[in-house]
C-alpha positions as CSV (number, residue, x, y, z in Angstrom):
1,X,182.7,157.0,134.3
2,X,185.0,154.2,135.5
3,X,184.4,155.6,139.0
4,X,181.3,155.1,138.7
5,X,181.4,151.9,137.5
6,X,182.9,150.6,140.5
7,X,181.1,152.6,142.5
8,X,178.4,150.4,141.1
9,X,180.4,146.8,141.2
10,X,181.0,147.9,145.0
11,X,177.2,148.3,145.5
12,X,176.1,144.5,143.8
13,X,178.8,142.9,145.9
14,X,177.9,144.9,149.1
15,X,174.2,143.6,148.3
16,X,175.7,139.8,147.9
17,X,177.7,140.2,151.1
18,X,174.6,141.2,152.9
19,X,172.7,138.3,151.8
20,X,175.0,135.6,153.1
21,X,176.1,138.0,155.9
22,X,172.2,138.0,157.5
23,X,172.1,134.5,160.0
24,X,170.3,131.8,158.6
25,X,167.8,131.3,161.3
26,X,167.3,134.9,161.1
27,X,167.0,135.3,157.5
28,X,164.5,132.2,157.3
29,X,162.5,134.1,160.1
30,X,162.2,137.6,158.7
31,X,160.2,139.5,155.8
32,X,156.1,140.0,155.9
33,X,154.4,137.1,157.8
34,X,151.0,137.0,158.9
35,X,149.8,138.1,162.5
36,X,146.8,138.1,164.6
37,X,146.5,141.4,167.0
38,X,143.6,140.9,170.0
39,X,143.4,144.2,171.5
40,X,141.4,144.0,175.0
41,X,139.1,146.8,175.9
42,X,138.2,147.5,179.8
43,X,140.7,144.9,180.9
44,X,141.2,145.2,184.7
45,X,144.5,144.9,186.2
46,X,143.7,141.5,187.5
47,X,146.3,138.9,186.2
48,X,145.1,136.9,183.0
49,X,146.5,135.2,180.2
50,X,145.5,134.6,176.9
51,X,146.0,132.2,174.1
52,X,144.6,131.0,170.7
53,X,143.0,127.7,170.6
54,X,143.5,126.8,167.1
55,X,141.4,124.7,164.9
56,X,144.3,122.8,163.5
57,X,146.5,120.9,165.6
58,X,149.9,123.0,164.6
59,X,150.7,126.0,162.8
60,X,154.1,126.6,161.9
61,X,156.9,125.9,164.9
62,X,154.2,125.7,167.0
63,X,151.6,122.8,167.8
64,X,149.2,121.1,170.2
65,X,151.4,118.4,172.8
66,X,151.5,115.2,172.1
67,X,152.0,113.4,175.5
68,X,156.2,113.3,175.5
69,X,157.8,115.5,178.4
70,X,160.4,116.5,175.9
71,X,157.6,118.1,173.6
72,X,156.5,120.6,176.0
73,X,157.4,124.3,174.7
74,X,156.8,126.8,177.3
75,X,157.5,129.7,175.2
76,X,155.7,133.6,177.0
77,X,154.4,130.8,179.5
78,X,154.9,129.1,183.0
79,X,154.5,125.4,183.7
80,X,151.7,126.4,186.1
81,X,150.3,128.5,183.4
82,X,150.9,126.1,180.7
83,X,149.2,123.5,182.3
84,X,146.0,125.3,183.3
85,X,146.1,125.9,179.2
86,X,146.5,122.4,178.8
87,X,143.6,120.8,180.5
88,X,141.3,123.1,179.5
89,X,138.9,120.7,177.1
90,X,136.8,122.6,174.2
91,X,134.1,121.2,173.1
92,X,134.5,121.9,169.2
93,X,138.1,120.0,170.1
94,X,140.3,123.3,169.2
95,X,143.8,122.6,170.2
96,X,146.0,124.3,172.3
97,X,149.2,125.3,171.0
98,X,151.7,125.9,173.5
99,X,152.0,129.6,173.2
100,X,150.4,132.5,175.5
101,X,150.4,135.8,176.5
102,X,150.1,138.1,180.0
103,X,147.9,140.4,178.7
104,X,146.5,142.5,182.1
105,X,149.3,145.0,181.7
106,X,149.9,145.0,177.5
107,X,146.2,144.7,177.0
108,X,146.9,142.8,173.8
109,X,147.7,139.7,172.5
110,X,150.2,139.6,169.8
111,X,150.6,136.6,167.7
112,X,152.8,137.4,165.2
113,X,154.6,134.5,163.7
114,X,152.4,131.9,161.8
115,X,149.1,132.2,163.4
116,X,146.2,130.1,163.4
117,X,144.0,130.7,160.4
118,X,140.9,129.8,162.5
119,X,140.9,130.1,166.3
120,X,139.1,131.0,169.6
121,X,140.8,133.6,172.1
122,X,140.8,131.7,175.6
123,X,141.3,134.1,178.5
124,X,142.4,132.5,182.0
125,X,142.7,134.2,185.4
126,X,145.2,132.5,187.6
127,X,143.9,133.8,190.7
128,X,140.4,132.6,190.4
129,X,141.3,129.8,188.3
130,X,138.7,130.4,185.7
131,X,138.5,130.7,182.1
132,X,136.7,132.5,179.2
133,X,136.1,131.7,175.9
134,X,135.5,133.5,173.1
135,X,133.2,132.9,169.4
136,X,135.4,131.3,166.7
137,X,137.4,133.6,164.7
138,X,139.1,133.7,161.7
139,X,142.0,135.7,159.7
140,X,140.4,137.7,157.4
141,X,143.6,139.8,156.2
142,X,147.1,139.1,155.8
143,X,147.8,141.5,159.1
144,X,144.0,140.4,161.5
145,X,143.0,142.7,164.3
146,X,140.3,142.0,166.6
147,X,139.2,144.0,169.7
148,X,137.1,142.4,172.8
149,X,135.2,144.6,174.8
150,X,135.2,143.4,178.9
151,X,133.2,146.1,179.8
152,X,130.5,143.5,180.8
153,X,132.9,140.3,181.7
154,X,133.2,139.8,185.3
155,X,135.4,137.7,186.7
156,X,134.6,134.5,188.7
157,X,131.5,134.0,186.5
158,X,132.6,131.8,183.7
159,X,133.3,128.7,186.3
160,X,135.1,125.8,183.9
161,X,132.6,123.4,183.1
162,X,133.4,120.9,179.5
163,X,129.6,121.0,178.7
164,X,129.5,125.0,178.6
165,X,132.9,125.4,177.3
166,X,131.5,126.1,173.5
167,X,129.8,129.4,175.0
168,X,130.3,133.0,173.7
169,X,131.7,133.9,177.1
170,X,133.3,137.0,175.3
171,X,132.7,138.6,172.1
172,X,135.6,139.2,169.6
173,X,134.9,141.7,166.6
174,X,136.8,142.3,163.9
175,X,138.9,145.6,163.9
176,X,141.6,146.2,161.6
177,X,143.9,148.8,162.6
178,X,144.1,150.9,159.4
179,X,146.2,153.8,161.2
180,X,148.4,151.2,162.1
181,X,148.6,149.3,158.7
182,X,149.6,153.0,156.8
183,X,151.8,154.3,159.1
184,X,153.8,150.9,158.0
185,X,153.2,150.8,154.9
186,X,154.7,154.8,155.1
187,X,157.8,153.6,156.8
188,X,158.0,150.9,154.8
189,X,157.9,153.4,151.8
190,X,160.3,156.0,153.2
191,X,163.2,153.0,153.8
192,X,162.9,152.0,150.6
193,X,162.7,155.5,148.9
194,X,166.0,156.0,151.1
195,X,168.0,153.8,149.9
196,X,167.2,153.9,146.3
197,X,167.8,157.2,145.7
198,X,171.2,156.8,147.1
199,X,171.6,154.0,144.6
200,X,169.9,156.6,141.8
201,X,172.6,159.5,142.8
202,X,175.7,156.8,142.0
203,X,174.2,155.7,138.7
204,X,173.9,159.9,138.0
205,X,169.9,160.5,138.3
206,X,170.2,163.4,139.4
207,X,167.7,166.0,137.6
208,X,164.6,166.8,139.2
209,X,162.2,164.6,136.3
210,X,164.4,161.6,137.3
211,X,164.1,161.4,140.6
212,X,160.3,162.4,140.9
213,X,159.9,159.2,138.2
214,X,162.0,157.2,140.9
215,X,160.0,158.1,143.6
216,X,156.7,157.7,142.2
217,X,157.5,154.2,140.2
218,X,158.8,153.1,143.7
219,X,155.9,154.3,145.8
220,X,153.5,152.9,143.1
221,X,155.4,149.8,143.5
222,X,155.2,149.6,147.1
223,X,152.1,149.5,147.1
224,X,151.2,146.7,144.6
225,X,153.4,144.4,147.0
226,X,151.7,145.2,149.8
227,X,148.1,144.9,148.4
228,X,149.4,141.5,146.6
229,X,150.7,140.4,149.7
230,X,147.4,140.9,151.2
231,X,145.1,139.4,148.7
232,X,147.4,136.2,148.6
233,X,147.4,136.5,152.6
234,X,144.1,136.3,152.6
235,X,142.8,133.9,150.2
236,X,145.5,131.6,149.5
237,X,148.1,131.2,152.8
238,X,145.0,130.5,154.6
239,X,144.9,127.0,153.1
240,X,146.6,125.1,155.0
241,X,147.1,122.4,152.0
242,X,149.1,124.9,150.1
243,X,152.9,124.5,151.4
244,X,154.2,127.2,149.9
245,X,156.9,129.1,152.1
246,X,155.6,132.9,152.6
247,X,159.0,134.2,152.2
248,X,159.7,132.5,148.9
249,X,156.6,134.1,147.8
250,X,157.5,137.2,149.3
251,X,160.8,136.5,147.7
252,X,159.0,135.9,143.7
253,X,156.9,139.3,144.4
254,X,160.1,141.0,144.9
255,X,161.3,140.2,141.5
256,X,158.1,141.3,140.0
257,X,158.9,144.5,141.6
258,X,162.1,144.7,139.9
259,X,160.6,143.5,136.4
260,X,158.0,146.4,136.8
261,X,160.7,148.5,137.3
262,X,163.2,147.7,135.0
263,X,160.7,148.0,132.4
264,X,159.2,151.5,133.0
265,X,162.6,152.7,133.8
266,X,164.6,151.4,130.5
267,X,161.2,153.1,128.7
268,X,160.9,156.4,130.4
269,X,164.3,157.2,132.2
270,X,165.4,158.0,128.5
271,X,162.8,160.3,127.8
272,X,163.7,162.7,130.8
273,X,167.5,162.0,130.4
274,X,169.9,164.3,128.2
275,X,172.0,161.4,127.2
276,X,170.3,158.6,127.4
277,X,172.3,155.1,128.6
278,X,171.7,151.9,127.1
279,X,168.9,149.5,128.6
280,X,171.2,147.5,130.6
281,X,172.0,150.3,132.6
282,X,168.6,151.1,133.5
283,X,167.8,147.0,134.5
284,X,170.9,147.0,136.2
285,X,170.4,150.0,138.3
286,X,166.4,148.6,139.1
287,X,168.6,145.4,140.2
288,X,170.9,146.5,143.0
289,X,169.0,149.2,144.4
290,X,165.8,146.5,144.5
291,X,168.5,143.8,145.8
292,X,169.8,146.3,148.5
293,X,166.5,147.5,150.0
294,X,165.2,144.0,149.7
295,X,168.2,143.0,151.8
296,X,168.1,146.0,154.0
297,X,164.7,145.2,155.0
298,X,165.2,141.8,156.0
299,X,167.7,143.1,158.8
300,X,165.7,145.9,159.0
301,X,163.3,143.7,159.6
302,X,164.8,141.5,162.4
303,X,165.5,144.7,164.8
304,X,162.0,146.8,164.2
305,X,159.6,144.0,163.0
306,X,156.8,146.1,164.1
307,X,156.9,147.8,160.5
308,X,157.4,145.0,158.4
């Protein structure tokens, strides 16, 4: 027992050591954020770029120049590039932000850290120096995927011109990715299923009714977050008035988690256990193995953010 007890102390201070161990930058910068996925059908191999024009004149790190040299953020982009973004003038006064994409070869844009909430997709093709517009869009999930069909776009016909720039030049529809959304949300399940039955087999859940509790409270769990973290996604983050860090959010839905948890286990766990522990044990094992895949993730999270 006193093995296993330190067994135990070894896995809180492992999860405290990962928490400080994790950069700051990157810690601030990791866990579930919102993302905008244009996916570009019958896209030629010509060269084009794409941005978001966004309604709002900034949008987390990123927002619309303000005249000083020093300001200018090039991020994916070149000067040329950036500049042909620049002067392009939209006539509903959408701003650009500084960010953009290649897309001819990916076929997608990607923006994935703090999009605009609502926003036009503005295509430009370096070669004929011409742009294209698209109908205003908005997120309508926490994870927003929209497809535009080129099929009938051709180049070199969608000349610039400040009076027509408001034009539904190209037509974005929504599309979420569902496939895409559950194969995450499976990976996302598995991780965490991984690493808390490790924690289960230290605390001695080992019989067949405990673990199939542990992995159905867990997957059961899972899944609230995820449709919680949609839902607020959706109809609260959108507000631009509410500044509320996601990750501090993400951060009090966690502890939900564990609450659920601790709970059903300190109820249940002694009805399929021989010898049943005291209710500590049970909120302290719902604890660390909640604090270690919650930490996990985050560096998990900073090497494969695809699934996260």
């Amino acid at each position: 027992m006193k093995k296993n007890y330190k067994k135990l102390t070894c896995l809180l201070i492992l999860a405290v050591f990962i928490a400080f161990s994790v950069p700051i930058t990157a810690s601030a910068d990791t866990g579930p954020k919102p993302s905008v996925v244009i996916n570009f059908e019958n896209l030629g191999d010509t060269i084009c770029y794409a941005t978001l024009l966004s309604k709002s004149p900034s949008t987390g790190p990123a927002s619309a120049w303000d005249g000083d040299e020093d300001h200018i953020y090039l991020y994916n982009l070149s000067r040329d590039i950036w500049q042909a973004f620049q002067d392009y003038e939209d006539s509903d006064g959408f701003y650009f932000l500084q960010n953009g994409w290649q897309i001819n070869e990916t076929k997608k844009l990607a923006w994935t850290y703090y999009p605009p909430n609502v926003f036009k997709i503005l295509l430009y093709f370096p070669e004929t120096q011409t742009y294209a517009i698209s109908n205003i869009c908005e997120r309508y999930a926490f994870d927003t995927y929209y497809k535009v069909d080129m099929q009938e776009f051709t180049i070199g016909s969608a000349d610039y011109d400040n009076n027509l720039s408001n034009d539904d030049r190209i037509s974005a529809q929504k599309a979420y990715e569902w496939k895409t959304e559950i194969i995450s949300l499976i990976a996302r399940i598995i991780i965490t299923l991984a690493i808390e039955m490790a924690v289960a087999l230290l605390f001695g859940f080992r019989n067949k009714k405990q673990l199939r509790l542990l992995i159905i409270v867990n997957s059961l769990t899972q899944v609230i977050l995820n449709v919680l973290l949609n839902v607020l996604g959706l109809h609260v983050f959108k507000v631009s008035a509410i500044a509320i860090h996601f990750k501090a959010v993400y951060l009090i839905l966690e502890l939900l988690v564990f609450a659920i948890e601790a709970v059903i286990y300190s109820i249940f766990m002694k009805k399929v256990t021989d010898k049943p522990k005291p209710t500590y044990f049970y909120v302290l094992y719902a604890l660390i193995s909640n604090a270690l895949s919650f930490f996990i993730g985050l560096i998990i999270a900073i090497f494969i953010p695809a699934i996260f």
